[in-house]
N, C-alpha and C positions, 0 to 999 in steps of 0.2 A: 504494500500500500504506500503507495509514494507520497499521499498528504499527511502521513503518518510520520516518517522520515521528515517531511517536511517541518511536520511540528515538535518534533523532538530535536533537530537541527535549530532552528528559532531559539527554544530554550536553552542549550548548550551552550557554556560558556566557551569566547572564541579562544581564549588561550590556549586550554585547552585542547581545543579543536585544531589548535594551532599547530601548538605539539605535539600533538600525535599525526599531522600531517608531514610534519618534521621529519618525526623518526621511521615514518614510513617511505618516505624519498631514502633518507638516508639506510633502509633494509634493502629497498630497490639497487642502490652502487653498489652495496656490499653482495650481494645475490648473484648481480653481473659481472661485478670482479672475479666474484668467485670463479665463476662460467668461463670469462674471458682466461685465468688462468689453466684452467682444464684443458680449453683449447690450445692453448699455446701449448704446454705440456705433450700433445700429439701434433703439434708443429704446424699448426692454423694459427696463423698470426692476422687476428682480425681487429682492427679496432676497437677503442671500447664505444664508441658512439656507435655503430654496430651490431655488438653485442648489445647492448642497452635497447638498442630500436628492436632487435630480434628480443630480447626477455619480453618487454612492453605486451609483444605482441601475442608472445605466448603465454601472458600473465590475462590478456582482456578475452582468449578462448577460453583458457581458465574458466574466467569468472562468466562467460554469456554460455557457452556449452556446458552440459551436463555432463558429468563425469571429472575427474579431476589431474585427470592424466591428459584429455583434448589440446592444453596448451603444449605440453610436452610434444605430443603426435605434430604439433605446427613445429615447433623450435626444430625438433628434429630434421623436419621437409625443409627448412630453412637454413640449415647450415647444413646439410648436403647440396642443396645449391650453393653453398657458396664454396665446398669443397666435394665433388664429384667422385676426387681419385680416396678419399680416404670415408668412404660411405660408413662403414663399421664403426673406426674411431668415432667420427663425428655426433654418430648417434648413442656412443655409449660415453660421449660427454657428458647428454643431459641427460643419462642415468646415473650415472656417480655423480652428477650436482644433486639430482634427487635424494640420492642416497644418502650424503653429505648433511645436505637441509636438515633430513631425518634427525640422522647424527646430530645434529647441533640442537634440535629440536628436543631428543633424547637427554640430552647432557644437560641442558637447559631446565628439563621437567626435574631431573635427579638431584642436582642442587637443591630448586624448590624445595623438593621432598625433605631432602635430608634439612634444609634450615625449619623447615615446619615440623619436624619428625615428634619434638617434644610434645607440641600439642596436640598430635594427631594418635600420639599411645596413651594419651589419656581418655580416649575417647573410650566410651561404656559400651559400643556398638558394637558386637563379633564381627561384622561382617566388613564395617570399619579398618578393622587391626588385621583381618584377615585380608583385607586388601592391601594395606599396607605391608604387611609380611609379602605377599604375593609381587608388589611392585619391587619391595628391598632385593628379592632375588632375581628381579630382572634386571636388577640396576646393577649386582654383581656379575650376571653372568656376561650382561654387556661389556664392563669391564673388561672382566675374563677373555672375550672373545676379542676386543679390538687390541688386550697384549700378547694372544694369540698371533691375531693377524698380523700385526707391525712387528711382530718378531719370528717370524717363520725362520728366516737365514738361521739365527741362533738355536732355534730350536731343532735344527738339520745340523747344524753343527754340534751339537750337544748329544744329539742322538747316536752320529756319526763313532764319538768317541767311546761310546755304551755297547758294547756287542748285542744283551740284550736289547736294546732299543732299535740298534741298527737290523737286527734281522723284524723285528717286528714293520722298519719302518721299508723293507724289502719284500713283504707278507702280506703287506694292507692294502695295496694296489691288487691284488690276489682276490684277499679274500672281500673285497666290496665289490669285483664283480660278480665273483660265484652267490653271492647273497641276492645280488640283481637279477639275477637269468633265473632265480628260485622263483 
């Protein structure tokens, strides 16, 4: 209902309103920075007015199609024309931006958490504290899983030096196919 917005706009104070258009420009550079680094990283050296005009645009499919993935689907078509020869890289750009976003999105919520945690175990609600238990161990195993991932080398090298670990890590490529074809 647009006279709705209307009248709830009216009433809002403009500071406010101000500031949070601020910092929403200012999420938009940092979004398409990000973007523009990924690119360059696979050797698409594009502008960032560019980039920026390309997010924009996959930010307004976003928000007028249904689904939430549609702006991506356009960035995608859009920076394979602008790079042809590298069609794969270019579109797995704006998946590890997505991915990224998450991430930061993730890391964002778990701070939250953890600064509210005090108030939130006092809560008399089991289903309360059983959410918060439930969110606590995704927030480790996230952890877990990104000093996993950013330390793979070391963890092949470690393994390397373990006979046990080293025939296990010689086995596993084995034994996750035969588990697959079951």
């Amino acid at each position: 209902d647009f006279q709705a917005v209307l009248r709830l706009l009216s009433h809002a104070d403009p500071r406010w309103l101000g500031l949070a258009t601020l910092l929403y420009f200012g999420i938009l550079l940092l979004v398409n920075w990000r973007w523009q680094s990924l690119l360059r990283g696979i050797g698409l050296h594009l502008p960032y007015h560019r980039v920026f005009q390309m997010g924009l645009v996959g930010l307004f499919f976003n928000i007028a199609l249904p689904g939430s993935v549609s702006g991506d689907v356009v960035k995608i078509a859009y920076v394979i024309r602008e790079a042809p020869h590298q069609r794969t890289s270019a579109a797995l750009s704006v998946l590890l931006d997505r991915i990224l976003g998450l991430c930061g999105l993730l890391t964002l919520s778990a701070v939250t958490l953890l600064l509210s945690l005090p108030f939130l175990l006092q809560a008399q609600d089991p289903y309360v504290r059983l959410a918060v238990g439930v969110i606590l161990l995704g927030i480790v195993g996230m952890a877990v899983g990104w000093t996993l991932l950013f330390n793979v080398h070391r963890l092949r090298a470690y393994a390397d030096h373990h006979p046990g670990l080293r025939r296990l890590r010689q086995r596993l490529p084995q034994v996750v196919r035969t588990a697959a074809n079951k």
